[in-house]
Jmol script that loads the backbone (N, CA, C; Angstrom):
load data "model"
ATOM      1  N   UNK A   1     -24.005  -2.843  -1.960  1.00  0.00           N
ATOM      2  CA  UNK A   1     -22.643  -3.212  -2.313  1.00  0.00           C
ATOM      3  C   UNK A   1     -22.689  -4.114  -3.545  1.00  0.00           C
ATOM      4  N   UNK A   2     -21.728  -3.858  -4.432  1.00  0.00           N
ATOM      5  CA  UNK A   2     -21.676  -4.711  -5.657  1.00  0.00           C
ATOM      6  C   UNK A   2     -21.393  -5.791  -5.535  1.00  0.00           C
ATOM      7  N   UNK A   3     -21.540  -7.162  -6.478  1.00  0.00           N
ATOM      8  CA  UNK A   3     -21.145  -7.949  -5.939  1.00  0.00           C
ATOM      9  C   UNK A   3     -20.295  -8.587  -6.986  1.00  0.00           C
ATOM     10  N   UNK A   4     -18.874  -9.632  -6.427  1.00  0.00           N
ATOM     11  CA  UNK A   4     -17.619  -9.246  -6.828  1.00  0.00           C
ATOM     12  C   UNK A   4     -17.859 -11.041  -7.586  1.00  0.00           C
ATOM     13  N   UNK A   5     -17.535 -10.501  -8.880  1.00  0.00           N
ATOM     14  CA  UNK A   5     -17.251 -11.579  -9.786  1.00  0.00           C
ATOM     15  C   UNK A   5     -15.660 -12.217  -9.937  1.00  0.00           C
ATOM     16  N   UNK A   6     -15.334 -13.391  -9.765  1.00  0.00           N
ATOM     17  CA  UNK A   6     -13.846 -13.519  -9.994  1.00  0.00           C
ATOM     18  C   UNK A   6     -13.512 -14.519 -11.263  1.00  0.00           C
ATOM     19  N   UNK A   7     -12.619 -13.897 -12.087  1.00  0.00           N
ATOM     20  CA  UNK A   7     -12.613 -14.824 -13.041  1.00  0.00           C
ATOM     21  C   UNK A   7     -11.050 -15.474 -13.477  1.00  0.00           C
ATOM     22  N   UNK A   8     -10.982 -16.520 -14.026  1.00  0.00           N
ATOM     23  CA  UNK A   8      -9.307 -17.103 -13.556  1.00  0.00           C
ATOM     24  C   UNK A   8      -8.596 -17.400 -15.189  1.00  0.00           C
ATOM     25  N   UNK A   9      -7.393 -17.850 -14.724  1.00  0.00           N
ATOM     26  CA  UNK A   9      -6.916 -18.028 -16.422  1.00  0.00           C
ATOM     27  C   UNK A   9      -6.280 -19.404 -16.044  1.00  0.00           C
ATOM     28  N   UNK A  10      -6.641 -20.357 -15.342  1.00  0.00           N
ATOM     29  CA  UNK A  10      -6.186 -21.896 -14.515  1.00  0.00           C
ATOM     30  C   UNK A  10      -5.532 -22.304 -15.984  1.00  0.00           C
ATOM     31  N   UNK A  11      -7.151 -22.623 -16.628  1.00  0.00           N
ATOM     32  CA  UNK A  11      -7.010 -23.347 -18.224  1.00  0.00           C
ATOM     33  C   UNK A  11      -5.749 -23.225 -19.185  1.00  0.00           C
ATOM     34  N   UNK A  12      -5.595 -21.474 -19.346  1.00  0.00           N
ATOM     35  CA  UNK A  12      -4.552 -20.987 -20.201  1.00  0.00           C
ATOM     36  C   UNK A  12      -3.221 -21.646 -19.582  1.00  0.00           C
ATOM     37  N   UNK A  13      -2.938 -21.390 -18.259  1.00  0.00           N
ATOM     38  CA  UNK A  13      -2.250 -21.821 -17.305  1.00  0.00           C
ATOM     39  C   UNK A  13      -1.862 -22.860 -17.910  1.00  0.00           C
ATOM     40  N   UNK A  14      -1.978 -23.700 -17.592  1.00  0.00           N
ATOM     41  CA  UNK A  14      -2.084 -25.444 -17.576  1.00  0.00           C
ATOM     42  C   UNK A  14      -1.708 -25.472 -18.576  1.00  0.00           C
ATOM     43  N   UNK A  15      -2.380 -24.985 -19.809  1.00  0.00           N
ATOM     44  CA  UNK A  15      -1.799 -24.917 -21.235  1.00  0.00           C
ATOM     45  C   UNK A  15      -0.154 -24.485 -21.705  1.00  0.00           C
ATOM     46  N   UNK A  16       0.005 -23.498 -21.053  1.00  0.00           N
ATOM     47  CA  UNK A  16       1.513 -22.871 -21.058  1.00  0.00           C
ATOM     48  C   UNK A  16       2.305 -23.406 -20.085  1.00  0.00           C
ATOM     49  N   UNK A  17       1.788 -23.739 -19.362  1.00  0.00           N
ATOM     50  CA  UNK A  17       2.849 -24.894 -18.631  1.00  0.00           C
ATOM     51  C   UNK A  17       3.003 -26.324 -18.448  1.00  0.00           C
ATOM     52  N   UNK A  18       3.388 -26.494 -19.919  1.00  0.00           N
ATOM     53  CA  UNK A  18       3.389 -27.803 -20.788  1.00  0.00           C
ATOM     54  C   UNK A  18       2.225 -28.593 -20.963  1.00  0.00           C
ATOM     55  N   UNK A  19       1.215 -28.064 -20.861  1.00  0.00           N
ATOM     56  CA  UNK A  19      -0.251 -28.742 -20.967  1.00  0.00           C
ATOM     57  C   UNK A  19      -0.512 -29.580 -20.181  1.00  0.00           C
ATOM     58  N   UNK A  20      -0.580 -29.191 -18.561  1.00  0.00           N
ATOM     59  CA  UNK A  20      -0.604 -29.604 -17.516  1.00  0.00           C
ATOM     60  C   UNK A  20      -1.978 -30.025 -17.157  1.00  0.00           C
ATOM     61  N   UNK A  21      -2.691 -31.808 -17.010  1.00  0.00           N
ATOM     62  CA  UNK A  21      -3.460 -31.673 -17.227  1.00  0.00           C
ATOM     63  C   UNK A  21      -4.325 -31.246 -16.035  1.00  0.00           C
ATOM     64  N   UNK A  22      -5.663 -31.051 -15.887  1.00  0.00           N
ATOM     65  CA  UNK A  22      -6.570 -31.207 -14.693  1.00  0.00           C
ATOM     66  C   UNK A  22      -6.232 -31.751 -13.862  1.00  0.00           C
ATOM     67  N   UNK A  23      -6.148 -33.242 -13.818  1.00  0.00           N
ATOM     68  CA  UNK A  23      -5.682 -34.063 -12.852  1.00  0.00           C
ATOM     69  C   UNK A  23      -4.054 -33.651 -12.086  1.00  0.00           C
ATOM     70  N   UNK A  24      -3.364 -33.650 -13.215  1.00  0.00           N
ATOM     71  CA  UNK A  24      -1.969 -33.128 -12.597  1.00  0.00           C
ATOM     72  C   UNK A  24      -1.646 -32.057 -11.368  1.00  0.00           C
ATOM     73  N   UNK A  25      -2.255 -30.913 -12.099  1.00  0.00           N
ATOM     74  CA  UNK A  25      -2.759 -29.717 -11.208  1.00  0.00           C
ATOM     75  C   UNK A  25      -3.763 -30.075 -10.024  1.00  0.00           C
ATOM     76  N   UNK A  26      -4.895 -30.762  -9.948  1.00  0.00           N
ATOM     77  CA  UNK A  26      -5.343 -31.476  -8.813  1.00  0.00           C
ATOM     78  C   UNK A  26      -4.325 -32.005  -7.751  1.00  0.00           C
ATOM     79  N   UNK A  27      -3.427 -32.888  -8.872  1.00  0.00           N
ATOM     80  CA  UNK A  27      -2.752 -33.692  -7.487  1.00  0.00           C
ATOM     81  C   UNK A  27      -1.404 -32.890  -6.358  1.00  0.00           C
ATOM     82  N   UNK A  28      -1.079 -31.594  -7.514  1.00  0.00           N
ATOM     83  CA  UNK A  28      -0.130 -31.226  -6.934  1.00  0.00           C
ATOM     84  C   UNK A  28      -0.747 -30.441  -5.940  1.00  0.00           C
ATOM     85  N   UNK A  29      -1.944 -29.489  -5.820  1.00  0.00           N
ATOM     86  CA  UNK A  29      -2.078 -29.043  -4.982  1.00  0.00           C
ATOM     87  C   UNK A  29      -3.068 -29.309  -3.724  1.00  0.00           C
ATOM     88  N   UNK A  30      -3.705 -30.617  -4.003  1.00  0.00           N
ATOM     89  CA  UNK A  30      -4.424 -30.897  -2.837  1.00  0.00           C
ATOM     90  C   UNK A  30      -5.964 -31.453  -3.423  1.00  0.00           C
ATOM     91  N   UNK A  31      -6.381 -31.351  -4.396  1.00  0.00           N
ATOM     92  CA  UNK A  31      -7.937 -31.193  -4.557  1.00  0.00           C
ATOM     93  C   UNK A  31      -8.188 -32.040  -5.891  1.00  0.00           C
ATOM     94  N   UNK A  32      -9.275 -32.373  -6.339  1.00  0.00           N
ATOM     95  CA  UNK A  32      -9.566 -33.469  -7.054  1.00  0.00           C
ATOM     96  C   UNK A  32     -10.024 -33.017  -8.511  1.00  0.00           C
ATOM     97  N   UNK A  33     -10.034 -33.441  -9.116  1.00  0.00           N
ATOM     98  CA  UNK A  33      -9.963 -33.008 -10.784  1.00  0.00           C
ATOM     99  C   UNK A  33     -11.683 -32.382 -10.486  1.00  0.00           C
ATOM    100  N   UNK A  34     -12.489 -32.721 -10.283  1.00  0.00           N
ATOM    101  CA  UNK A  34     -13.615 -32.484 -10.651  1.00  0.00           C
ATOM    102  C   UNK A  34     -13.457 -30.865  -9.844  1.00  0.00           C
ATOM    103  N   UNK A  35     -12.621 -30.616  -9.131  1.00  0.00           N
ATOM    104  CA  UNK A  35     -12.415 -29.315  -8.602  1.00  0.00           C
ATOM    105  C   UNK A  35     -12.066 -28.203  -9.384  1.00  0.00           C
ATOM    106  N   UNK A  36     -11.001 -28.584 -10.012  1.00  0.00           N
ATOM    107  CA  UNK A  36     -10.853 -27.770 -11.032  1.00  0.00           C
ATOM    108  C   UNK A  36     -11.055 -27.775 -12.352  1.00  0.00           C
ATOM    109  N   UNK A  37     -12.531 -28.717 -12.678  1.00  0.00           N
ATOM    110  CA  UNK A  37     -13.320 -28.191 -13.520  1.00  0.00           C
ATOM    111  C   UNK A  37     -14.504 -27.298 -13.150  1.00  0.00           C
ATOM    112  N   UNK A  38     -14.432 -27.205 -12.063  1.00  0.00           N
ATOM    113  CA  UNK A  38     -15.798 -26.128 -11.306  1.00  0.00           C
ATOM    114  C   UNK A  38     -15.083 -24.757 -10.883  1.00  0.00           C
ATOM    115  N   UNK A  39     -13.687 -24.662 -10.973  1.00  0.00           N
ATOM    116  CA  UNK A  39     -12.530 -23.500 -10.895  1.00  0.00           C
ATOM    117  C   UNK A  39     -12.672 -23.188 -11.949  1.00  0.00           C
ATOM    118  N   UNK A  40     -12.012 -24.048 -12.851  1.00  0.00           N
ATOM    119  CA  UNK A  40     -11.682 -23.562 -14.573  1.00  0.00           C
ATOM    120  C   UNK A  40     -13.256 -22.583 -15.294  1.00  0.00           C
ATOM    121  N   UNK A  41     -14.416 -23.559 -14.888  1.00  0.00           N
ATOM    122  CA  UNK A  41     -15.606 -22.741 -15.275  1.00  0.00           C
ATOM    123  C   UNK A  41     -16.356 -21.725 -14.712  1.00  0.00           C
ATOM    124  N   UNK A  42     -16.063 -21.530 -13.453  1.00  0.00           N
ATOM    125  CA  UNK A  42     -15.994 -20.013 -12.356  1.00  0.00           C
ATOM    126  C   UNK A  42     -16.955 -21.059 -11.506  1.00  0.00           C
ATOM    127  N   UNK A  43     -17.509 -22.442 -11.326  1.00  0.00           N
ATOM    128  CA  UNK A  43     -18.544 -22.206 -10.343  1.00  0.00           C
ATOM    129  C   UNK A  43     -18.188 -22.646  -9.136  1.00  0.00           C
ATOM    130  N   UNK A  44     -16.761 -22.359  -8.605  1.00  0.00           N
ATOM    131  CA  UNK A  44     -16.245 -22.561  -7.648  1.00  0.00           C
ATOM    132  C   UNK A  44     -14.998 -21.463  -7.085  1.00  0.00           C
ATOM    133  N   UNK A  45     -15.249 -20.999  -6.100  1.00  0.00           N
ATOM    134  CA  UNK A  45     -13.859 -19.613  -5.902  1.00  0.00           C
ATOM    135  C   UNK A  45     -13.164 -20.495  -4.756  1.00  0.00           C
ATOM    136  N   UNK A  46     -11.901 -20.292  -5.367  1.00  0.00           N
ATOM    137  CA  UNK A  46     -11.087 -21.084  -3.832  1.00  0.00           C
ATOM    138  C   UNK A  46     -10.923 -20.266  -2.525  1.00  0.00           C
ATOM    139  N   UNK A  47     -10.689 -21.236  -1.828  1.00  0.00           N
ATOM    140  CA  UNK A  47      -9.974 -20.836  -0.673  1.00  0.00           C
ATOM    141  C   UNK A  47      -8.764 -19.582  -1.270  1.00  0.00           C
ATOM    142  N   UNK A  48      -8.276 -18.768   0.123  1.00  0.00           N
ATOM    143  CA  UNK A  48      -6.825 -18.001   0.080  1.00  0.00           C
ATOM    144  C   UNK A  48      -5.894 -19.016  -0.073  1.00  0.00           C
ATOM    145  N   UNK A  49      -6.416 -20.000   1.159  1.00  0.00           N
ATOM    146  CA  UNK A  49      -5.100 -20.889   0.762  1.00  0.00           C
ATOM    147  C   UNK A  49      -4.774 -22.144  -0.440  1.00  0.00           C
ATOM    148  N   UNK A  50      -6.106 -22.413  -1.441  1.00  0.00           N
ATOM    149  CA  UNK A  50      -5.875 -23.085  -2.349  1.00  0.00           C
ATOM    150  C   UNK A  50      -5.478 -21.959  -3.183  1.00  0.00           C
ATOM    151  N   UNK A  51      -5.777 -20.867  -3.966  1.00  0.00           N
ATOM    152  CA  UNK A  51      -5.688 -19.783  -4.495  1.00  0.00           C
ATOM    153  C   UNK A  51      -4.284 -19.390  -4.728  1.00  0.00           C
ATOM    154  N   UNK A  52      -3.402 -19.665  -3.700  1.00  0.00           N
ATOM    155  CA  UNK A  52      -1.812 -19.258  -3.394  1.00  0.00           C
ATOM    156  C   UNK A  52      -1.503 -20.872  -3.780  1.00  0.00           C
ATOM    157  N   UNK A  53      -1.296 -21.813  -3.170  1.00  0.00           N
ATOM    158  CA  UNK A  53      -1.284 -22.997  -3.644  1.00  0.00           C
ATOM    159  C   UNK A  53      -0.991 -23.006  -5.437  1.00  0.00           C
ATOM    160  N   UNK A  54      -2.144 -22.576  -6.258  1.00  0.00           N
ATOM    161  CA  UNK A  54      -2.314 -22.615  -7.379  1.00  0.00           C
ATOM    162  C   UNK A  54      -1.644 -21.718  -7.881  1.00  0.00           C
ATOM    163  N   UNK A  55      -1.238 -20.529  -7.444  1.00  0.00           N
ATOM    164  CA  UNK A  55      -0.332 -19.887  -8.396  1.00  0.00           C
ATOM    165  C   UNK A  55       0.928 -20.075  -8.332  1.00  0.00           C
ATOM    166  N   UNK A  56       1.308 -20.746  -7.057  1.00  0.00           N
ATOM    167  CA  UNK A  56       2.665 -21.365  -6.527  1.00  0.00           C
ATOM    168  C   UNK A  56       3.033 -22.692  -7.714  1.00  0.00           C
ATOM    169  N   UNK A  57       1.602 -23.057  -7.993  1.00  0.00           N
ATOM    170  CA  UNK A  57       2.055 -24.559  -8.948  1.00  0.00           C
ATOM    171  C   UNK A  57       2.720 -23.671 -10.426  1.00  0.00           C
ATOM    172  N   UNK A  58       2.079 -22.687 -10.533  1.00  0.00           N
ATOM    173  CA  UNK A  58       2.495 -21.953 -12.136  1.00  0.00           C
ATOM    174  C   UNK A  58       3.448 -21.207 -12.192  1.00  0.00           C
ATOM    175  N   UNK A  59       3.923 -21.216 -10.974  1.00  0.00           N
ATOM    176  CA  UNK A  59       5.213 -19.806 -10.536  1.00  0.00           C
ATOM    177  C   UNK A  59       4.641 -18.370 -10.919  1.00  0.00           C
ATOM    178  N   UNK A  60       3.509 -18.036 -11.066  1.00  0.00           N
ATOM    179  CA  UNK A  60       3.014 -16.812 -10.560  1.00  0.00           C
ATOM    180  C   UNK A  60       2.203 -16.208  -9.663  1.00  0.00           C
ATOM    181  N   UNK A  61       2.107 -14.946  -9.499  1.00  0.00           N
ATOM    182  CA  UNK A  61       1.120 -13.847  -8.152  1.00  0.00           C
ATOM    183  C   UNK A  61      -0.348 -14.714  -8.735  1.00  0.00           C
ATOM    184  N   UNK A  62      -0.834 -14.493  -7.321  1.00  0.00           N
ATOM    185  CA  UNK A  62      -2.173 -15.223  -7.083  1.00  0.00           C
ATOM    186  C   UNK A  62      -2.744 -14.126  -8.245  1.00  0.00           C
ATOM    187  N   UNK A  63      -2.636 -12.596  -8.624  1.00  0.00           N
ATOM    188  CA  UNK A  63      -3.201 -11.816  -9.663  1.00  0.00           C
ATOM    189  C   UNK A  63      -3.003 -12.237 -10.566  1.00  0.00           C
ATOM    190  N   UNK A  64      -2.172 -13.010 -10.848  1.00  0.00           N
ATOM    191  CA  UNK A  64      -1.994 -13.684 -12.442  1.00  0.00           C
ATOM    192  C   UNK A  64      -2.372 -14.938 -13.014  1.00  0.00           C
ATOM    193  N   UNK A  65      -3.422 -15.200 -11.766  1.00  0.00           N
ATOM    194  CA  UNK A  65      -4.463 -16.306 -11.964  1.00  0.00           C
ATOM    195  C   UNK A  65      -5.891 -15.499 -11.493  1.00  0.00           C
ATOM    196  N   UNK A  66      -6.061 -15.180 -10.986  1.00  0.00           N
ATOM    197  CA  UNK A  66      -7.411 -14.935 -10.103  1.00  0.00           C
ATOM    198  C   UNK A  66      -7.494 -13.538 -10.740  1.00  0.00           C
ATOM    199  N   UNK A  67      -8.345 -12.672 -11.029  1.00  0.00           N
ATOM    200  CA  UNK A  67      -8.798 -11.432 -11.786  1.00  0.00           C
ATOM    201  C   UNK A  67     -10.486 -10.953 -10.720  1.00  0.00           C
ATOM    202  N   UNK A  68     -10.443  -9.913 -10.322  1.00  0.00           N
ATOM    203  CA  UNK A  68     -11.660  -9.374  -9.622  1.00  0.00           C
ATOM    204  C   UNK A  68     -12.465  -8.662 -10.209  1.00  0.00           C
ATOM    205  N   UNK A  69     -13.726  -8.932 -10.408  1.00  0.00           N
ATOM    206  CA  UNK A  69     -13.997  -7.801 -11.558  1.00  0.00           C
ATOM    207  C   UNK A  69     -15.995  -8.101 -10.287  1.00  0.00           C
ATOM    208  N   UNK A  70     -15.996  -6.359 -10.393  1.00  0.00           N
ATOM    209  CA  UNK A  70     -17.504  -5.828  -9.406  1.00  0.00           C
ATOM    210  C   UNK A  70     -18.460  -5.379 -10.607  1.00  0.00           C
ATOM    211  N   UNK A  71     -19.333  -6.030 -10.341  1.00  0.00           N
ATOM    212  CA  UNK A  71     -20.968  -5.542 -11.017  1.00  0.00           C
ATOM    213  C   UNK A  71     -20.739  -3.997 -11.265  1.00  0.00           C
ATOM    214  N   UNK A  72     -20.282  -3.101 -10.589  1.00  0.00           N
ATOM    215  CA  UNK A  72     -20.142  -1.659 -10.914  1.00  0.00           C
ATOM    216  C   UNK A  72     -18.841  -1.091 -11.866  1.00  0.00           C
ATOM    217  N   UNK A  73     -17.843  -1.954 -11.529  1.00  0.00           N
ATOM    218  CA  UNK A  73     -17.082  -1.688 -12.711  1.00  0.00           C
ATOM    219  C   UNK A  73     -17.079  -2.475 -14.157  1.00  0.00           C
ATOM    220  N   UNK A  74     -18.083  -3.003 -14.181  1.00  0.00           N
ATOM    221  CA  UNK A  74     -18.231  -4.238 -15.585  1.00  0.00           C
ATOM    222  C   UNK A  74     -19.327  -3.404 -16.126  1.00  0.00           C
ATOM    223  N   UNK A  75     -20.560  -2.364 -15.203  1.00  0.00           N
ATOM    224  CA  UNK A  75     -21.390  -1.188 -16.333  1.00  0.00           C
ATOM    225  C   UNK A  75     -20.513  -0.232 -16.287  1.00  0.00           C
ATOM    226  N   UNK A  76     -19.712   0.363 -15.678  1.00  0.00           N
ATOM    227  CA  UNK A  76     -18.893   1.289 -16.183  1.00  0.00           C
ATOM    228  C   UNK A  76     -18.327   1.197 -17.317  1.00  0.00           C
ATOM    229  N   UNK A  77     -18.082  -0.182 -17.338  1.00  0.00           N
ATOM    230  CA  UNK A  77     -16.745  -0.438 -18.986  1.00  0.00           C
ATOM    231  C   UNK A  77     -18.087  -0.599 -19.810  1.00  0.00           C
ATOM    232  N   UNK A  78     -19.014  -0.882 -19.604  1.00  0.00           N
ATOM    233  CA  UNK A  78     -20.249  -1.065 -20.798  1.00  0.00           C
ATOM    234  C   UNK A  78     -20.925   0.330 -21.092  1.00  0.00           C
ATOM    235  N   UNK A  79     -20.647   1.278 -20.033  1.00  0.00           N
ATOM    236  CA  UNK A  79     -21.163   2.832 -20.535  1.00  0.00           C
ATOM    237  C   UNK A  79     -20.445   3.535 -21.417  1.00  0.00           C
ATOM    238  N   UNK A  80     -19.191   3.345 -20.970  1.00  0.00           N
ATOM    239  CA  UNK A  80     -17.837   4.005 -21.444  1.00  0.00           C
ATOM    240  C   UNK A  80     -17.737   3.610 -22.978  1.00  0.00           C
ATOM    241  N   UNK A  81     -17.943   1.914 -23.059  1.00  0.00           N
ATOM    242  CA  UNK A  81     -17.884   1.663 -24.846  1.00  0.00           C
ATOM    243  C   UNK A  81     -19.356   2.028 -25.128  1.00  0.00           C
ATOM    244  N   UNK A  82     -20.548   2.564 -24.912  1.00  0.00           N
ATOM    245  CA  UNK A  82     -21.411   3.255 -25.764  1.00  0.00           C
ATOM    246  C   UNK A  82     -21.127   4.251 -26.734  1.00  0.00           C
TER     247      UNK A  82
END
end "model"
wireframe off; spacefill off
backbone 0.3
color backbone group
C-alpha cells in the first residue's frame, strides 16, 4: 500500500486572512504556536478533529486546507511529464 503524503496551505491561509499570525490561529483553535509550525512544515498531520477546527477558523472545507497526495499518484504525475 502506498503511503499517503498530506500537504496543507495553513501558511497561505493565515496570509489571506488578514495575516493571521501563528499564534492567533493557535489560540483560536486549541493548540500552541509551536504546533503549527510543525503543521505549516508537514511534520505534523492533525487530528480529524483539529483538521475541521482549522478550516472552520478560515471558513473553508477541511479540502481547502489539507490536500492528499499517495506515493503512487506523485510517480504517475512524474511518468506522465516524461
Amino acid at each position: 500500500m502506498p503511503k499517503i503524503q498530506i500537504s496543507n496551505r495553513i501558511r497561505e491561509l493565515r496570509f489571506t486572512a488578514g495575516e493571521l499570525t501563528q499564534q492567533t490561529l493557535a489560540d483560536r483553535v486549541g493548540i500552541t504556536r509551536q504546533t503549527v509550525v510543525a503543521l505549516e512544515q508537514g511534520k505534523y498531520y492533525p487530528s480529524l478533529e483539529l483538521a475541521f477546527r482549522i478550516a472552520e477558523t478560515f471558513g473553508v472545507g477541511v479540502e481547502e486546507v489539507f490536500q492528499r497526495h499517495s506515493d503512487s499518484s506523485q510517480s504517475k504525475r512524474s511518468t506522465k511529464a516524461s
